[in-house]
BAVEX-200586 format. One record per residue (C-alpha): residue number from 1; y, x, z. Coordinates in nm, 2 decimals, always signed. Layout:
BEGIN
<node NUM,<Y,X,Z>> ...
***
This chain:
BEGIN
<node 1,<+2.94,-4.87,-0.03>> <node 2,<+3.01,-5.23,+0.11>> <node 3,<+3.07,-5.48,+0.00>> <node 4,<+3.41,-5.72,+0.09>> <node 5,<+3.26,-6.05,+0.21>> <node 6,<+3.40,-6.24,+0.49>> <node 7,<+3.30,-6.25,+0.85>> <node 8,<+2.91,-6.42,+0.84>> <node 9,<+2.92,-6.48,+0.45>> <node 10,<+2.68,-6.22,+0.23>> <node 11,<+2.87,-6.12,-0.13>> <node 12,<+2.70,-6.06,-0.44>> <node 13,<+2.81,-5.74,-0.39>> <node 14,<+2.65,-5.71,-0.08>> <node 15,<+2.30,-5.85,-0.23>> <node 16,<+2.36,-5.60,-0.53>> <node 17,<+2.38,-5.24,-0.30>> <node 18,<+2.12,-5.38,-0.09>> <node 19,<+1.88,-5.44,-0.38>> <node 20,<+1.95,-5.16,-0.57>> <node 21,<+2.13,-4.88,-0.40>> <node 22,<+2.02,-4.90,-0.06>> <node 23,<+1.65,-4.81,-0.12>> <node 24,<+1.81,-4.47,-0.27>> <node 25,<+2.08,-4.36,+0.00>> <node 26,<+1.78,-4.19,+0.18>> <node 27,<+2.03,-3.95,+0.41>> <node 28,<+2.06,-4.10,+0.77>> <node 29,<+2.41,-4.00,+0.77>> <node 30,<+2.42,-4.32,+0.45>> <node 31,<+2.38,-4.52,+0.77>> <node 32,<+2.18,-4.77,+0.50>> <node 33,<+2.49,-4.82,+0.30>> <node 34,<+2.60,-5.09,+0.57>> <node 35,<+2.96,-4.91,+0.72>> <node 36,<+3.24,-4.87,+0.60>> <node 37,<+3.20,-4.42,+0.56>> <node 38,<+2.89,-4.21,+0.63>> <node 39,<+2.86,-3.95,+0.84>> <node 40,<+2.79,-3.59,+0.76>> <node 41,<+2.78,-3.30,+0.96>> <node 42,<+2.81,-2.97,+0.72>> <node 43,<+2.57,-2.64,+0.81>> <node 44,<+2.74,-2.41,+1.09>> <node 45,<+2.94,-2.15,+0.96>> <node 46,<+2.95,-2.31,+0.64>> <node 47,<+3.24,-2.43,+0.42>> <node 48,<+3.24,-2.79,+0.26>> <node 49,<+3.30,-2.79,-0.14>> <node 50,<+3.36,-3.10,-0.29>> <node 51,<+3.38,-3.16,-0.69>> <node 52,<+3.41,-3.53,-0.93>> <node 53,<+3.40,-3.60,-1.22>> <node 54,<+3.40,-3.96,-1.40>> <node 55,<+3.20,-4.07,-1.71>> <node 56,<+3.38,-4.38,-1.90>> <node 57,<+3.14,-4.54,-2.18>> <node 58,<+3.21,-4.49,-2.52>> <node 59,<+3.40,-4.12,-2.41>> <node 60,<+3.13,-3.91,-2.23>> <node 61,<+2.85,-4.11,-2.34>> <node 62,<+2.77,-4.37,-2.59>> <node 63,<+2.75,-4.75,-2.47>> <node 64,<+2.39,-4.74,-2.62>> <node 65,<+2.28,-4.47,-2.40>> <node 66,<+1.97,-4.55,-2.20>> <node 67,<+2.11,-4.62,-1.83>> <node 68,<+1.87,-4.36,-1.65>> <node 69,<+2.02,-4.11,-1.90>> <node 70,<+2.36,-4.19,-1.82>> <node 71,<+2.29,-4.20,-1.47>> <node 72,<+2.14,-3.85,-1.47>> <node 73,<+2.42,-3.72,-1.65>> <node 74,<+2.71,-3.82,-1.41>> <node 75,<+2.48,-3.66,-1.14>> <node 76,<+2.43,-3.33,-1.33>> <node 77,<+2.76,-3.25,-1.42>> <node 78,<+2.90,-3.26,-1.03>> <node 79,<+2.60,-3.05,-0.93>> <node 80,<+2.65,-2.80,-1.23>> <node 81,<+3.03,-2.78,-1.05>> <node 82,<+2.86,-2.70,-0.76>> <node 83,<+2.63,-2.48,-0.89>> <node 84,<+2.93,-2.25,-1.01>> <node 85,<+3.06,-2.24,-0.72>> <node 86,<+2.75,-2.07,-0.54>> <node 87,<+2.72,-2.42,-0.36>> <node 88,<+2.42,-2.58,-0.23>> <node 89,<+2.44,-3.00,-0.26>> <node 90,<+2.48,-3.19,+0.08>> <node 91,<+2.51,-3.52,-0.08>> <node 92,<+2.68,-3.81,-0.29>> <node 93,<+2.93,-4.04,-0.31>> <node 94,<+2.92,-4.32,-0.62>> <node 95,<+3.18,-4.52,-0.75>> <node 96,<+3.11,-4.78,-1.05>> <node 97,<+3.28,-5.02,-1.26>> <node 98,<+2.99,-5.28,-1.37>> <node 99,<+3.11,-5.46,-1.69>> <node 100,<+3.00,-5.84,-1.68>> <node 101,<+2.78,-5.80,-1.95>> <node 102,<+2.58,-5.51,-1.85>> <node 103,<+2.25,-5.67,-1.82>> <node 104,<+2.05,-5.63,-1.49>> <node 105,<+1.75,-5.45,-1.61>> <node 106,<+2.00,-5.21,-1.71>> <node 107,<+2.18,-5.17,-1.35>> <node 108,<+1.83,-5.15,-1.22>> <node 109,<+1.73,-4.84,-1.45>> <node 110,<+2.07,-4.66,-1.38>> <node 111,<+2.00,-4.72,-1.00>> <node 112,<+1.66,-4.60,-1.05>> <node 113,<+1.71,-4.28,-1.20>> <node 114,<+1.99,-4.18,-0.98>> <node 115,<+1.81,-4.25,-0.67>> <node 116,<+1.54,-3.99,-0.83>> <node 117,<+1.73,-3.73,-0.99>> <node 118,<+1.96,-3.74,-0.66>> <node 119,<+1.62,-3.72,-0.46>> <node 120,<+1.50,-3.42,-0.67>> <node 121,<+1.79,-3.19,-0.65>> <node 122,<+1.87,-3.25,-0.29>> <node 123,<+2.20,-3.46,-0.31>> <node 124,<+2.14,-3.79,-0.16>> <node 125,<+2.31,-4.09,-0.21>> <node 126,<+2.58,-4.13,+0.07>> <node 127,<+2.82,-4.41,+0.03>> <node 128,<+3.06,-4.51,-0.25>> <node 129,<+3.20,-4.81,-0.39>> <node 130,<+3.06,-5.07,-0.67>> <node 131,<+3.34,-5.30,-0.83>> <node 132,<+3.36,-5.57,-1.18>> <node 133,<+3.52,-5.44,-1.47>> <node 134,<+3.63,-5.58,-1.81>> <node 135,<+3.69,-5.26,-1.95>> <node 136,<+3.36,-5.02,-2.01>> <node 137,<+3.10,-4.91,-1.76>> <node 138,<+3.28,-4.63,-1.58>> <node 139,<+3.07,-4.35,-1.33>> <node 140,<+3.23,-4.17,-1.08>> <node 141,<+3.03,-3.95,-0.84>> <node 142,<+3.18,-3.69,-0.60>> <node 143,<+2.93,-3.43,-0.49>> <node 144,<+2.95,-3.28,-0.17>> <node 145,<+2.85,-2.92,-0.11>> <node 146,<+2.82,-2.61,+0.13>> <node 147,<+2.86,-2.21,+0.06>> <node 148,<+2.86,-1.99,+0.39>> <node 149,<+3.23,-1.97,+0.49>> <node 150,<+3.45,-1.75,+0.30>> <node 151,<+3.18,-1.71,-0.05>> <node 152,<+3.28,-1.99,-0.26>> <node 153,<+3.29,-1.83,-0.63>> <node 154,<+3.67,-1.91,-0.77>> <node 155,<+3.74,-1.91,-1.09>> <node 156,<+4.03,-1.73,-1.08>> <node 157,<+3.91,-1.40,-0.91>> <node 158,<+3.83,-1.23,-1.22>> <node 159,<+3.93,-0.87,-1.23>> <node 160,<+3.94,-0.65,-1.53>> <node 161,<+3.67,-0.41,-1.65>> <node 162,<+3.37,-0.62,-1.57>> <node 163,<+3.10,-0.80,-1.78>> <node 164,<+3.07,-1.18,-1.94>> <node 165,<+2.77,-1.30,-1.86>> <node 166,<+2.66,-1.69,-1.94>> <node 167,<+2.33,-1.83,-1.83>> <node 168,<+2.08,-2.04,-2.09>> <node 169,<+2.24,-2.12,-2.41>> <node 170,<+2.56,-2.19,-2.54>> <node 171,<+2.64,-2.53,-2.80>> <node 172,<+2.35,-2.70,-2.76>> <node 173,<+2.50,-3.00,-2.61>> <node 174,<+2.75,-2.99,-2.85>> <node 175,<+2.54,-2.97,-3.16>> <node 176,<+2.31,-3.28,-3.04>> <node 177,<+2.67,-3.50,-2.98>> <node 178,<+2.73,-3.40,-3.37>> <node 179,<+2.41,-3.48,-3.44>> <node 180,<+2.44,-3.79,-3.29>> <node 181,<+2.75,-3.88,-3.46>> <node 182,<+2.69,-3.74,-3.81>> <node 183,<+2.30,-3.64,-3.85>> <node 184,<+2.30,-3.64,-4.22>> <node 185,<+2.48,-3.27,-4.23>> <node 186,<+2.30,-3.03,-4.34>> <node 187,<+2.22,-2.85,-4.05>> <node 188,<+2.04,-3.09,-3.86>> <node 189,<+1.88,-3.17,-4.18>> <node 190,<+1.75,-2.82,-4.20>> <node 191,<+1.60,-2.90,-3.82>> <node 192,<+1.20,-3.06,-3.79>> <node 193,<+1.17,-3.38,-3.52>> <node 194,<+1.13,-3.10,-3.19>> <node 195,<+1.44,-2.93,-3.26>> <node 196,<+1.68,-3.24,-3.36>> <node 197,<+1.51,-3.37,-3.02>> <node 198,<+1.57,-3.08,-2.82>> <node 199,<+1.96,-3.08,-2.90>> <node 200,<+2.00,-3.46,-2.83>> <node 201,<+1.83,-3.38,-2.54>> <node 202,<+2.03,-3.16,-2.42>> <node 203,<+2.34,-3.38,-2.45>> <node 204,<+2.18,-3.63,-2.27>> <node 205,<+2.08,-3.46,-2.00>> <node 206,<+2.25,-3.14,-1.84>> <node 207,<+2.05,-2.89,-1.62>> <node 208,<+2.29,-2.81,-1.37>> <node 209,<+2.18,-2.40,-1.26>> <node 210,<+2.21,-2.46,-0.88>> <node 211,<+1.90,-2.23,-0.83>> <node 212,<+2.09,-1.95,-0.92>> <node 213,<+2.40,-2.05,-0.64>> <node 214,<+2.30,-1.80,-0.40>> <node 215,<+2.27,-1.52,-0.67>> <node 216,<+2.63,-1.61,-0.78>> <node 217,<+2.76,-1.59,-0.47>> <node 218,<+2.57,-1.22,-0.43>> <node 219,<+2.70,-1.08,-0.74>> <node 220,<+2.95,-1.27,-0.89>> <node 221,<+3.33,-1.17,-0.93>> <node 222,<+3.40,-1.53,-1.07>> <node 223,<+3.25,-1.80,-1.23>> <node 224,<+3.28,-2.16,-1.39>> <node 225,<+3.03,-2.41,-1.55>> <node 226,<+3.10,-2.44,-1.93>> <node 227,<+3.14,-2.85,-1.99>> <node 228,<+3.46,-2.84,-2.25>> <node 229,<+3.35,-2.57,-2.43>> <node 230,<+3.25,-2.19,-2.39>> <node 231,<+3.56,-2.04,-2.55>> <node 232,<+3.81,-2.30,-2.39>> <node 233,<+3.67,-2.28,-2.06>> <node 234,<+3.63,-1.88,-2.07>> <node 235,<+4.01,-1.90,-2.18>> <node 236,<+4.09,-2.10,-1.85>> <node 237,<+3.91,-1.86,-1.63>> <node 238,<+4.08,-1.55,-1.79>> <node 239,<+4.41,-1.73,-1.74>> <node 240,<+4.38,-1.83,-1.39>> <node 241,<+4.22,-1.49,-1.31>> <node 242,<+4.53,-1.28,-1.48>> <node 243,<+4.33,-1.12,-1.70>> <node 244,<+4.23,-1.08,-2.08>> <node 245,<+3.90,-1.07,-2.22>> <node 246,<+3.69,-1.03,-2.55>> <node 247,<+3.34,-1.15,-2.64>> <node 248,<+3.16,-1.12,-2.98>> <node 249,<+3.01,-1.40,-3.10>> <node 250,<+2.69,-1.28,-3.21>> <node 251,<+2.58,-1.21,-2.88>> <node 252,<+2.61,-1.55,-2.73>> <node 253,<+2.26,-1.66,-2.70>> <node 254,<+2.18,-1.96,-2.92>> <node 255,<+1.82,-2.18,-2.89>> <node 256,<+1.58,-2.16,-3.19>> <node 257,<+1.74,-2.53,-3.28>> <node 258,<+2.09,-2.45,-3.31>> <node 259,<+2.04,-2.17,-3.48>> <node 260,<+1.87,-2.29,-3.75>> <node 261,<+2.14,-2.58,-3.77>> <node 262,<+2.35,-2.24,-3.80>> <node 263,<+2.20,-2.11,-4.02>> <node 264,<+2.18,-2.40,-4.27>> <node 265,<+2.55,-2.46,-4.22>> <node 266,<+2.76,-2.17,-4.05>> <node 267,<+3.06,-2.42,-4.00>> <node 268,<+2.86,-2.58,-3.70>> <node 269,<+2.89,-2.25,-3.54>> <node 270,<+3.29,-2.29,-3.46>> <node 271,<+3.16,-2.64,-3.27>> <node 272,<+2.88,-2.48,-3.10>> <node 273,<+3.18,-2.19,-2.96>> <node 274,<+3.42,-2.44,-2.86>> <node 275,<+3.20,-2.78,-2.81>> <node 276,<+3.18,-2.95,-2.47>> <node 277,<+2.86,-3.03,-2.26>> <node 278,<+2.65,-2.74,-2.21>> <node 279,<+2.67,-2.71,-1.81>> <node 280,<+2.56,-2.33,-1.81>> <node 281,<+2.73,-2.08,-1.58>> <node 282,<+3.04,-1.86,-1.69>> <node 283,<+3.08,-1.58,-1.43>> <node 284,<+3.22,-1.22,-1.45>> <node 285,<+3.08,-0.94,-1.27>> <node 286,<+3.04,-0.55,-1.24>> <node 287,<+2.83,-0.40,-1.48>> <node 288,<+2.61,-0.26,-1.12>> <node 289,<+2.54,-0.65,-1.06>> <node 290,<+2.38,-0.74,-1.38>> <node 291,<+2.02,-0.61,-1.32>> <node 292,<+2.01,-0.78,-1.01>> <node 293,<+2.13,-1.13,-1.14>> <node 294,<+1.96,-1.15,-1.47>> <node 295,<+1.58,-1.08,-1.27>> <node 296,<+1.70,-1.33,-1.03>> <node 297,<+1.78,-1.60,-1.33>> <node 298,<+1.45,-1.44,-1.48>> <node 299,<+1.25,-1.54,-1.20>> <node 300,<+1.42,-1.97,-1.17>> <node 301,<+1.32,-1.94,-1.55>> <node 302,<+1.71,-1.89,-1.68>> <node 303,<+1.81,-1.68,-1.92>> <node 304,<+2.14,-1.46,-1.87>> <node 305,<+2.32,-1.27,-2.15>> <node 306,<+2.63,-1.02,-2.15>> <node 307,<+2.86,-1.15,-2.43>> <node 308,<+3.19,-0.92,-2.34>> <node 309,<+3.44,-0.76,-2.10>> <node 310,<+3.72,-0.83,-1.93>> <node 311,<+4.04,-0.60,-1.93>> <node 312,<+4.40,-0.56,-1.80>> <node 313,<+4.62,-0.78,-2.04>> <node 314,<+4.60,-1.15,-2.14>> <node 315,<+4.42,-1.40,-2.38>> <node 316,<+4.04,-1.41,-2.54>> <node 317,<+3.96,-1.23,-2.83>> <node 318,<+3.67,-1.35,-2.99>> <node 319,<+3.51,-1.13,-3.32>> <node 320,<+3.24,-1.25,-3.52>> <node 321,<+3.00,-1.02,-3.68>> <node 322,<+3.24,-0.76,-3.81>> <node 323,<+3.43,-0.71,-3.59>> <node 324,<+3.67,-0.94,-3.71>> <node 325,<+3.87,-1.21,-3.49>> <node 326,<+3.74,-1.56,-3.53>> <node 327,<+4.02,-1.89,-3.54>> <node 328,<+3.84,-2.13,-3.30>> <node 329,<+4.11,-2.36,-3.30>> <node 330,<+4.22,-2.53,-2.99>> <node 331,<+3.86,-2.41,-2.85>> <node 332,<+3.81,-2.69,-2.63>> <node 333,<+3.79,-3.07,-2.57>> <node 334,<+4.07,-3.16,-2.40>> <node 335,<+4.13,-3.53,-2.30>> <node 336,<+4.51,-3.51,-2.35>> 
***
């Protein structure tokens, strides 16, 4: 994360990571955000998994969002990758467009944050990159993690005959970016102060599941985080994995907030199924694994819930209350 000043001439670049990122890249393998790389030497016998993903303003989060927010976010969704994965975080690299107008109280909050959202889950800050932009304020953070060689969870190694299981609950994150963009409908006006809070929340900020990595990596056949959506992203997993699979909808486990937004208006529940932004874990696994996981959730305070089944064939079928099959449209976000 240097800066490009000449030989014996300090940049305002270089002034800027000193002042605000250095204090935060903690790791000595950062080497104080002063070379070129860092240096970091992954656990013996363990494999290196590495994940990014960019937030641009005004796409994954409103230009109004509190920096610290913002900066929380980009963190969470890499480590909710990892967490997938069965990964535990090693560390950080940042890369961020600063638009000329972004004030400096604002840079120092989003620096902030990161430095102690990165502290608290155990992925320092290692290096990165910090350049001007005209366009929007863009985030991108590629996290750096390790499973013991060989027991990364893939996505596609689902077989047939074994159970659904997401963690927490599905469309929350989803139903708080409606109600940020239209919160006169009636089912967020159906909601008191706690629960229109609790899904904006939730948007705001993910809780990436890594404390359940190891039990993943135990018991899981496959597994995925859910960010575009549960059907879209169950629909990718079963693709990749060669398989078909059916869930019902009833059973996906919903927080008291959305569904009483449900409940007040039944159309948000299509959104909620196929909405972006929750971060819990997807996985698949044989029914003689599901004890085991769920207490293990039970005991990091995470809820886990059977939705459906894999089989031999191809596509997702997903029924509502009758039995009947629901139209979920596209049932993702999809950039493209």
């Amino acid at each position: 994360m240097t800066g490009g000043a000449g030989e014996g001439r300090i940049s305002g670049e270089d002034l800027l990571i000193a002042r605000l990122f250095e204090p935060i890249a903690r790791h000595p393998g950062a080497l104080g955000l002063k070379d070129d790389a860092a240096v970091l030497a992954p656990p013996p016998g363990h494999d290196l998994v590495l994940t990014k993903d960019a937030l641009v303003a005004g796409v994954h989060f409103f230009p109004d969002d509190p920096p610290a927010s913002v900066a929380r976010k980009a963190l969470r969704v890499n480590l909710s990758d990892l967490a997938a994965k069965g990964a535990e975080p090693l560390g950080i690299l940042l890369a961020i467009a600063i638009p000329a107008d972004m004030p400096a109280e604002a840079l120092e909050a989003f620096a902030q944050a990161l430095g102690a959202d990165a502290h608290a889950h155990g992925a320092p800050l290692l290096g990165g990159d910090t350049v001007r932009t005209p366009g929007p304020l863009t985030i991108s953070i590629t996290a750096l993690g390790a499973v013991p060689a060989g027991t990364m969870v893939k996505r596609a190694s689902a077989p047939p005959g074994q159970a659904i299981v997401v963690t927490g609950t599905i469309g929350d994150g989803a139903l708080g970016l409606c109600l940020r963009r239209e919160p006169g409908r009636p089912g967020f006006a159906a909601l008191d102060s706690a629960g229109r809070e609790f899904l904006a929340d939730r948007y705001l900020h993910p809780r990436p599941r890594l404390a359940l990595a190891g039990a993943l990596r135990r018991f899981a056949s496959a597994a995925m985080d859910v960010s575009d959506g549960l059907a879209g992203d169950l629909a990718k997993m079963l693709a990749a994995s060669g398989v078909g699979g059916e869930i019902e909808a009833e059973r996906v486990p919903l927080s008291p907030a959305a569904r009483a937004a449900i409940a007040a208006e039944p159309a948000l529940l299509v959104p909620a199924l196929t909405g972006g932004d929750d971060y819990e874990i997807l996985a698949v696994m044989p029914d003689h694994n599901l004890d085991a996981f769920a207490a293990t959730a039970t005991a990091a305070g995470i809820g886990t819930t059977v939705i459906g089944r894999t089989f031999a064939g191809e596509g997702l079928l997903v029924r509502d209350g009758e039995g009947a099959p629901m139209d979920l449209g596209a049932g993702s976000f999809s950039h493209f």
